[in-house]
MARLO-179668 format. One record per atom (N, C-alpha, C): residue number from 1; z, y negated, x negated. Coordinates in Angstrom, 1 decimal. Atoms other than C-alpha are relative to their C-alpha. Example, Ala and Ser with C-alpha at 12.3 -4.5 7.8 and 13.67 -1.06 7.14 Angstrom:
<zatis>
  resi      c3      c2      c1
     1     0.0     1.2    -0.9
     1     7.8     4.5   -12.3
     1     0.0    -1.2    -0.9
     2     0.0     1.1     0.9
     2     7.1     1.1   -13.7
     2     0.8    -1.1     0.8
</zatis>
This chain:
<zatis>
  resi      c3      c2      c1
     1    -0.9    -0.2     1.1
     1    87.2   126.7   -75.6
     1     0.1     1.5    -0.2
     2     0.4    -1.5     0.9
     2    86.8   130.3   -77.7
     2     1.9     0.0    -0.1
     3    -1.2    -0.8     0.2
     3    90.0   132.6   -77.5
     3     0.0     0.5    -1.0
     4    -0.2    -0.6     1.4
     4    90.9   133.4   -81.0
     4     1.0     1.1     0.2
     5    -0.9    -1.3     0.3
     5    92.4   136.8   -81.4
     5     0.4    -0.2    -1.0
     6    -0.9     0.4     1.0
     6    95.7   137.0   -83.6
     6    -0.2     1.7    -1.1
     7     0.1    -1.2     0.8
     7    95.2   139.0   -86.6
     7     1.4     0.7    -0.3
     8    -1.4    -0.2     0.3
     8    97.7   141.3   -86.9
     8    -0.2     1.0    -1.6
     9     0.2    -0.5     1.2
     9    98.6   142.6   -90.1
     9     0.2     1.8    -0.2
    10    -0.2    -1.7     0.2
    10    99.0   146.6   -91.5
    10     1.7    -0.1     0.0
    11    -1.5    -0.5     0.2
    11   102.9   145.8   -92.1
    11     0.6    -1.4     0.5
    12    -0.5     1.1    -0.3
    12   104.9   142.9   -91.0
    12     1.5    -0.3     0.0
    13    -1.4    -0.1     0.0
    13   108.6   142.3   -91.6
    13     1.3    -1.1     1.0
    14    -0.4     1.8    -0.7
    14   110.4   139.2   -89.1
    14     0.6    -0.1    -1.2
    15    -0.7     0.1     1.2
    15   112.9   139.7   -91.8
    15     0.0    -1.3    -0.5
    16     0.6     0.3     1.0
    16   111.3   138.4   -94.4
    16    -1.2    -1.2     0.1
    17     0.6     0.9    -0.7
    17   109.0   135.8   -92.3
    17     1.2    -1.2     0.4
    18    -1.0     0.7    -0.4
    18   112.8   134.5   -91.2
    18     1.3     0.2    -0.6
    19    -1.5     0.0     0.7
    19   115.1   134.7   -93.9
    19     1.4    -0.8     0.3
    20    -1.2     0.8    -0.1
    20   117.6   132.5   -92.8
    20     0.4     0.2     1.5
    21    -0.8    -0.8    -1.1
    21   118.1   134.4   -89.8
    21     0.5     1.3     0.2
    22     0.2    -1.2     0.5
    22   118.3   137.9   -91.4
    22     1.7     0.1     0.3
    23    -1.5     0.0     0.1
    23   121.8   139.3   -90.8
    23     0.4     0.7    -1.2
    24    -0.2    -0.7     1.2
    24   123.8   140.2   -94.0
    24     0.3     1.5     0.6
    25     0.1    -1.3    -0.7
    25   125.2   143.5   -91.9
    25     0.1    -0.1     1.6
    26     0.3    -0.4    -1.5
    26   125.5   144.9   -88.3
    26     1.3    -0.7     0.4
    27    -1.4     0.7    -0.6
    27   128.3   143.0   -86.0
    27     0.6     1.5     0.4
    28    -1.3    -1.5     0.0
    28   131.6   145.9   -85.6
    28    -0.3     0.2     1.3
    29     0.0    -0.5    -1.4
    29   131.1   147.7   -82.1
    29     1.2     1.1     0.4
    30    -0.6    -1.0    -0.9
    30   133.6   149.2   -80.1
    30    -0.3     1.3    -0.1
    31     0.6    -1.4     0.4
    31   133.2   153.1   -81.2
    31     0.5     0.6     1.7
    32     0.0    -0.3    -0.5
    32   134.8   153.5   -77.7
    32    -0.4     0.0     1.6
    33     0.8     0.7    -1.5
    33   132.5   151.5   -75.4
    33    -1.4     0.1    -0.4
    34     1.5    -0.3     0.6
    34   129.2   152.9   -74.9
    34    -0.7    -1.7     0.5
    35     0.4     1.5    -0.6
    35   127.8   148.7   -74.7
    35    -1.3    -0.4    -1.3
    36     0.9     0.5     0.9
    36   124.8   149.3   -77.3
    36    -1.3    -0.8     0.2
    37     0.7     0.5    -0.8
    37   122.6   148.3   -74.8
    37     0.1    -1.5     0.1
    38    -0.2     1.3    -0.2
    38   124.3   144.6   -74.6
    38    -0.3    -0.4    -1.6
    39     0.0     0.1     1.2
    39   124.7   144.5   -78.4
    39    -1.9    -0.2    -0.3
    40     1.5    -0.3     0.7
    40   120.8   145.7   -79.2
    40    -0.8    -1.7     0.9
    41     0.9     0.5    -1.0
    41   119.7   143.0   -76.3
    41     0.3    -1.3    -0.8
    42    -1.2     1.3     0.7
    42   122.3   140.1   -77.7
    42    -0.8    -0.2    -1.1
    43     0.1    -0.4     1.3
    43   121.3   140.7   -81.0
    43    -1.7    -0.6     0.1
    44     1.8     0.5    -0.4
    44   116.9   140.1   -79.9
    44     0.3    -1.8     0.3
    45    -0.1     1.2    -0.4
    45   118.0   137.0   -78.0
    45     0.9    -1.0    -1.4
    46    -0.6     0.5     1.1
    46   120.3   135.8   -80.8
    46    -1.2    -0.4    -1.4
    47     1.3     0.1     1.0
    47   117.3   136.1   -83.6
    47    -1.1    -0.9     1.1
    48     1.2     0.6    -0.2
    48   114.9   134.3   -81.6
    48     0.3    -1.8     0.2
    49    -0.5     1.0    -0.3
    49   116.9   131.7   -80.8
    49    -0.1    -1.1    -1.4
    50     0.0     0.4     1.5
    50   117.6   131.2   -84.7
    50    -1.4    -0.3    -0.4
    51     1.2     0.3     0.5
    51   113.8   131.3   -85.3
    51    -0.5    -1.1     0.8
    52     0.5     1.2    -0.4
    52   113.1   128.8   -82.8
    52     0.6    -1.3    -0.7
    53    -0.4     1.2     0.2
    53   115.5   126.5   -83.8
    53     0.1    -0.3    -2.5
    54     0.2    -0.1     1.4
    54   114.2   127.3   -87.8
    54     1.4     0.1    -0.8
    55    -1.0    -0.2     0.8
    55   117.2   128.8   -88.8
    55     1.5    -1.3     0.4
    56    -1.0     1.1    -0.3
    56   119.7   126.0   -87.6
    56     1.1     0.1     0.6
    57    -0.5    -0.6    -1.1
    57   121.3   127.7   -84.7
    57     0.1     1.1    -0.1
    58    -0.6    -1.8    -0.1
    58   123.1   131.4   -85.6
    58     1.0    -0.1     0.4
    59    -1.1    -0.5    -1.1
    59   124.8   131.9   -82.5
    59     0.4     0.9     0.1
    60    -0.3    -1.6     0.0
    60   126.5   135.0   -82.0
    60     0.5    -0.3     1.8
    61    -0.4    -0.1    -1.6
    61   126.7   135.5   -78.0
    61     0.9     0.7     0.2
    62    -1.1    -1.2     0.1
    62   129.5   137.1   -76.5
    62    -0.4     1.2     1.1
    63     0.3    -0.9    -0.3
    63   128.9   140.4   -75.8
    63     1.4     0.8     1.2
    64    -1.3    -0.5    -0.7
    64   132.4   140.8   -74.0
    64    -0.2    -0.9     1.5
    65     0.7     0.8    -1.2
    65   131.2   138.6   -71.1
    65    -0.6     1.0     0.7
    66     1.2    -1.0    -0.9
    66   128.6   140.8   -69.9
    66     0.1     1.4    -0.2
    67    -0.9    -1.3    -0.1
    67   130.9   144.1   -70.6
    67     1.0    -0.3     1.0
    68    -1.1     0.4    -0.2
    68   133.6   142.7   -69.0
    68    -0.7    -0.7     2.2
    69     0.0     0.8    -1.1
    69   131.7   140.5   -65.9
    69    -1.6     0.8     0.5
    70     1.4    -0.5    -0.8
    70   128.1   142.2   -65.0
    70     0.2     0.9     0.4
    71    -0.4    -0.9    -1.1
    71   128.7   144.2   -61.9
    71    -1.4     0.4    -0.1
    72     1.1    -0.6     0.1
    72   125.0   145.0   -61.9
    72     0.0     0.9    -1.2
    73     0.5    -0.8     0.7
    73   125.4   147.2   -64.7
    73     1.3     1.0    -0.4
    74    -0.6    -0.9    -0.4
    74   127.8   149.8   -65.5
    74     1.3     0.1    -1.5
    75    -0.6     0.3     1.4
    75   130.0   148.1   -68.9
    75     0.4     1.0    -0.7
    76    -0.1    -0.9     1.1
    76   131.5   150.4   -71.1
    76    -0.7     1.5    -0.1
    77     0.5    -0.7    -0.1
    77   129.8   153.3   -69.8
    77    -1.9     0.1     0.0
    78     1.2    -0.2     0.1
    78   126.2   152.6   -70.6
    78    -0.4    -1.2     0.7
    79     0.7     0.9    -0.9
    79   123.9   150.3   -69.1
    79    -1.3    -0.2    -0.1
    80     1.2     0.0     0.4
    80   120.1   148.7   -69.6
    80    -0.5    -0.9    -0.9
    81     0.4     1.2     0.7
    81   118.8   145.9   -71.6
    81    -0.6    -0.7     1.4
    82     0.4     0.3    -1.6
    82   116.8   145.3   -68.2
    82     1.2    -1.2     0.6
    83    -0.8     0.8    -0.5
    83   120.2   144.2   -66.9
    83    -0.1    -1.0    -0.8
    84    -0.4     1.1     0.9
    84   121.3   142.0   -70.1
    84    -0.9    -1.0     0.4
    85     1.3     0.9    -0.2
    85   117.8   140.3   -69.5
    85     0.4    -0.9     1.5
    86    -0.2     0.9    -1.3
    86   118.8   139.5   -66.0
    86     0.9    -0.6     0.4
    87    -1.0     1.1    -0.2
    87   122.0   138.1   -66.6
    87    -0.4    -1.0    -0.9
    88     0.7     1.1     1.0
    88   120.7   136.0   -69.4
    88    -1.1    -0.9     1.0
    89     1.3     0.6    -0.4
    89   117.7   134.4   -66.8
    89     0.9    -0.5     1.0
    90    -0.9     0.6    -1.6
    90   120.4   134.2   -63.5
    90     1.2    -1.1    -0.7
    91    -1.4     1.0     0.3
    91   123.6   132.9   -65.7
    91    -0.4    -0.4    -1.1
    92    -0.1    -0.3     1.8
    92   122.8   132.9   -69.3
    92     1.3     1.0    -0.5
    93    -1.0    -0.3     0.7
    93   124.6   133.5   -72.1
    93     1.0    -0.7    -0.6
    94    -1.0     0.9     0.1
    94   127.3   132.0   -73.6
    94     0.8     0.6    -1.8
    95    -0.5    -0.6     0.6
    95   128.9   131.7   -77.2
    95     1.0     0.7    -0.2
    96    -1.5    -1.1     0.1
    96   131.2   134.9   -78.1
    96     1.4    -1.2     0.0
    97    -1.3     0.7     0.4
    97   134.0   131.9   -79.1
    97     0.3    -0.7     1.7
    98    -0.1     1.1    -1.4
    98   133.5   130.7   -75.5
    98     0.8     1.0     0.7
    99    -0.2    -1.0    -0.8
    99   134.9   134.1   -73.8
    99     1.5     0.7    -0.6
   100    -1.3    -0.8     0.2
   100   138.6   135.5   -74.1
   100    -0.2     1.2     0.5
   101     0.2    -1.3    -0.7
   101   137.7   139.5   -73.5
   101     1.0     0.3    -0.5
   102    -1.6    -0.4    -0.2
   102   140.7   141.1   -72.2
   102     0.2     1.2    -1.2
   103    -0.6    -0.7     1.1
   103   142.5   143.9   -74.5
   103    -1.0     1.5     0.3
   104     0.3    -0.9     0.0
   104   140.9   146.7   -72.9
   104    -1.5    -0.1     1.1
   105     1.1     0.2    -1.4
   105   137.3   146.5   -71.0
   105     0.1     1.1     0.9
   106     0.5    -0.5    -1.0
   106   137.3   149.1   -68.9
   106     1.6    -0.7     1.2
   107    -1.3     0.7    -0.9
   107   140.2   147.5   -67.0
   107     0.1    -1.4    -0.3
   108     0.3     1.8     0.1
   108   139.1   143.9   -67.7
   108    -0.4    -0.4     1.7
   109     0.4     0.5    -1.1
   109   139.1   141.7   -64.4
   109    -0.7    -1.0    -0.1
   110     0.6     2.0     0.2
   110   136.5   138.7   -64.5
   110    -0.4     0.0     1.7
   111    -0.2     0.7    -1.3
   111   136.3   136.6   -61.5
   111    -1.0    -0.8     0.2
   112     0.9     0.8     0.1
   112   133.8   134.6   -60.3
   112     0.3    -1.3    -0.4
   113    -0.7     1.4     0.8
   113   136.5   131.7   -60.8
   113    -0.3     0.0    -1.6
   114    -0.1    -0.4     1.3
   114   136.6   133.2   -64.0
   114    -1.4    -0.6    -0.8
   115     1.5     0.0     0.6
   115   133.1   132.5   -64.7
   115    -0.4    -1.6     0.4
   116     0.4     1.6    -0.4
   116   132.3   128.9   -62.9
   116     1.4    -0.9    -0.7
   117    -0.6     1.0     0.4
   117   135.7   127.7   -64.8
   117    -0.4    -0.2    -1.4
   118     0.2    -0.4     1.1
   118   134.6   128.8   -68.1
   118    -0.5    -1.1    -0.6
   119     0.2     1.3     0.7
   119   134.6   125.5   -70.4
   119    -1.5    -0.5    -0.1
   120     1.9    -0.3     1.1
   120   130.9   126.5   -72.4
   120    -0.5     0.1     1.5
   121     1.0    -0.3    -0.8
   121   129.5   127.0   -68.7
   121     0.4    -1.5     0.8
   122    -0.3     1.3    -0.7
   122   131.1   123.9   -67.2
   122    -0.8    -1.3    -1.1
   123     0.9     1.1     1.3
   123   129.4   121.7   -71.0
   123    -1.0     0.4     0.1
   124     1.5    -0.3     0.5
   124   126.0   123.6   -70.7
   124     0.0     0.6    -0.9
   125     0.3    -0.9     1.4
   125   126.6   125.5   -73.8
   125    -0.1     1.1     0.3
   126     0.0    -1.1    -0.8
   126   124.9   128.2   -72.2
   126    -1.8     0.3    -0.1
   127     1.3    -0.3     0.3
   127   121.7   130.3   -73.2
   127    -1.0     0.5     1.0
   128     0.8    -0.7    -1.3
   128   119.1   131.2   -70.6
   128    -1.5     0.6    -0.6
   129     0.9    -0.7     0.6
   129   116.6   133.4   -70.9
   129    -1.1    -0.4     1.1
   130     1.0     0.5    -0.9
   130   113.7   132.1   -69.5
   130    -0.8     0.8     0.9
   131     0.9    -1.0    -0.4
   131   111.2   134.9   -69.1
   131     0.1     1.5    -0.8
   132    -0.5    -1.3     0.8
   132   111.1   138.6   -70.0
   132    -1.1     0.7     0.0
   133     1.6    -0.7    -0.5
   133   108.0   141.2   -69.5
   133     0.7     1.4    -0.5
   134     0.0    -1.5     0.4
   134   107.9   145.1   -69.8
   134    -1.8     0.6    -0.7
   135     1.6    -0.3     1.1
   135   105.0   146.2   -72.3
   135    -0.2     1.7    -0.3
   136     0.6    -1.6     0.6
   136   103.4   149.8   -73.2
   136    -0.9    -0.6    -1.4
   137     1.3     0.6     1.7
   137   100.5   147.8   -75.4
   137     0.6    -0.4    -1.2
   138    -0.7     0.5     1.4
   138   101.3   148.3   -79.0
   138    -0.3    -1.2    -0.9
   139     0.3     1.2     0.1
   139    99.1   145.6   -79.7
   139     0.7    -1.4     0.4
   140    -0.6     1.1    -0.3
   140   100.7   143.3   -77.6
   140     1.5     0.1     0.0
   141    -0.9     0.1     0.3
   141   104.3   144.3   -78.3
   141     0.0    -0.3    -1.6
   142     0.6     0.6     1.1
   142   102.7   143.8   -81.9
   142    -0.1    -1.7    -0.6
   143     0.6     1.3     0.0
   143   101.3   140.3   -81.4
   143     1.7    -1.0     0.4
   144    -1.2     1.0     0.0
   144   105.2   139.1   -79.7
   144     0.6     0.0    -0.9
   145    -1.0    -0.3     1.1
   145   107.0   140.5   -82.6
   145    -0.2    -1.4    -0.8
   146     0.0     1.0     0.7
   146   105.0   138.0   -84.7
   146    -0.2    -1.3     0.7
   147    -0.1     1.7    -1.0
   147   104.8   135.0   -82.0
   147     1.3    -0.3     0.1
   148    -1.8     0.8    -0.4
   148   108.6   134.9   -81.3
   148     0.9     0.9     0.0
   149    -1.4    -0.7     0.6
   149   110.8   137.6   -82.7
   149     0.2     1.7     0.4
   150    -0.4    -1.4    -0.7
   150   112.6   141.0   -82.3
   150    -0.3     0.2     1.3
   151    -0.1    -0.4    -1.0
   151   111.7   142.8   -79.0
   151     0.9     0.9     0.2
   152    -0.5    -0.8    -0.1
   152   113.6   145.3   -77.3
   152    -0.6     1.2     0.4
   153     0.9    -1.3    -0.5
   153   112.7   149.4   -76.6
   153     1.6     0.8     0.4
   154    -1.1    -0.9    -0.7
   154   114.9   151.8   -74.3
   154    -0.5     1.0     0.3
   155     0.2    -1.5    -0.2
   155   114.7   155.2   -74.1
   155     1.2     0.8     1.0
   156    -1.5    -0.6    -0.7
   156   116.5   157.9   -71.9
   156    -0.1     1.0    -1.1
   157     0.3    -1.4     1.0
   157   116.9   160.7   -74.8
   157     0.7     1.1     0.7
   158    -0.3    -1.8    -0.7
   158   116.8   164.4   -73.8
   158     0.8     0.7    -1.4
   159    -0.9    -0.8     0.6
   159   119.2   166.9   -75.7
   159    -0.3     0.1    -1.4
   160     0.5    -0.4     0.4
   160   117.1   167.6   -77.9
   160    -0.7    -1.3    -1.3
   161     0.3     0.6     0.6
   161   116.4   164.2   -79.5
   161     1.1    -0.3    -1.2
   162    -1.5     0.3     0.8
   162   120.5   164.1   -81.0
   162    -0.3     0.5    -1.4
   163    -0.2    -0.3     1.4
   163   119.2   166.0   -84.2
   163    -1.6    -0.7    -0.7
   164     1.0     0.8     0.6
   164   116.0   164.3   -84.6
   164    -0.2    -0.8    -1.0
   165    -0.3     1.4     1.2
   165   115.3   162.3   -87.7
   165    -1.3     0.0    -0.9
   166     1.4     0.5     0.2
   166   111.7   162.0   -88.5
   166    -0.9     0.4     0.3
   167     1.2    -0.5    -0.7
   167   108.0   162.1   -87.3
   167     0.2    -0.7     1.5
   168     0.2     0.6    -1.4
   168   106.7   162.1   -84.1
   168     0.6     0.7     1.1
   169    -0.7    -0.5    -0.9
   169   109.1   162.8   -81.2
   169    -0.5     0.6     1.2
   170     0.3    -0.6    -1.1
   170   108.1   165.3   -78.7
   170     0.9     1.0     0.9
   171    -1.2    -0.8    -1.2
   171   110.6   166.6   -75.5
   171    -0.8     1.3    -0.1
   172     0.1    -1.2     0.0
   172   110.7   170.1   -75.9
   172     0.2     0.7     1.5
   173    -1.1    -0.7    -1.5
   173   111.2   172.2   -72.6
   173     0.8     0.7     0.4
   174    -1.6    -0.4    -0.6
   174   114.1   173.4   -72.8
   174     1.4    -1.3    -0.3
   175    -0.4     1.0     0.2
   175   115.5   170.0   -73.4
   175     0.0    -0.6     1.4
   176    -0.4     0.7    -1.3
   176   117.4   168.2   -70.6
   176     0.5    -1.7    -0.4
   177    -0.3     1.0     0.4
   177   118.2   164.7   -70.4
   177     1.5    -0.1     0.0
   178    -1.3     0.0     0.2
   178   121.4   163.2   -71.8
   178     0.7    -0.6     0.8
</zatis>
């Protein structure tokens, strides 16, 4: 059997490949919880889900779950998509309407009771992420985009990237990381 290489095109949009998963705007984030890292990751898994299930399924996950309950990562104060990835594979996810997040996260208590009583995780209504991978090949972060959806990219930015705003990004050396 001959392995057919996927043509990839000059421009490609999911967008517009998946209109009926396209969001009208951006969901409201906490200006006081650095949690863009759950949001940007939520947000990948959310769209693919939608494109698998051809638009049928726009779930909004709760992002207050895994601010609030992932001790592997460091909630309102930053974190990785890495992590999000690996509570999504160990517990899933679960939808936002499933999770009462307390008034204030950085002083939110979740419990493990907290977590095995949780209605949506006791019915199965609970998203898992199967598999994950880390990529450099633009090709082959190329070729996933158009097999199964948004990916994710994380950067550590140095000082020096905050005024940045087009072209090609190069750390200067007197630039420290942020």
């Amino acid at each position: 059997m001959q392995n057919k290489e996927m043509a990839i095109p000059e421009a490609y949009d999911w967008r517009q490949q998946n209109p009926e998963c396209a969001r009208e705007a951006a969901p409201e984030i906490d200006k006081s919880c650095s949690s863009s890292y759950v949001h940007a990751s939520l947000s990948a898994v959310e769209d693919r889900i939608c494109a698998a299930s051809k638009g049928q399924n726009k779930v909004r996950l709760s992002s207050k779950e895994l601010i609030e309950c992932d001790k592997t990562s460091n909630g309102c104060k930053g974190g990785t998509v890495n992590r999000v990835l690996a509570w999504g594979k160990r517990k899933g996810f679960i939808p936002e309407e499933c999770y009462s997040a307390s008034e204030d996260a950085e002083q939110a208590e979740c419990t493990v009771e907290s977590l095995q009583e949780n209605e949506c995780r006791i019915n199965q209504n609970v998203y898992k992420v199967i598999d994950y991978c880390l990529s450099q090949e633009v090709e082959g972060i190329k070729r996933e985009i158009m097999t199964n959806g948004p990916v994710l990219g994380q950067i550590n930015p140095y000082t020096d990237f905050l005024p940045y705003a087009s072209g090609h990004y190069q750390r200067t050396q007197e630039a420290f990381r942020y």
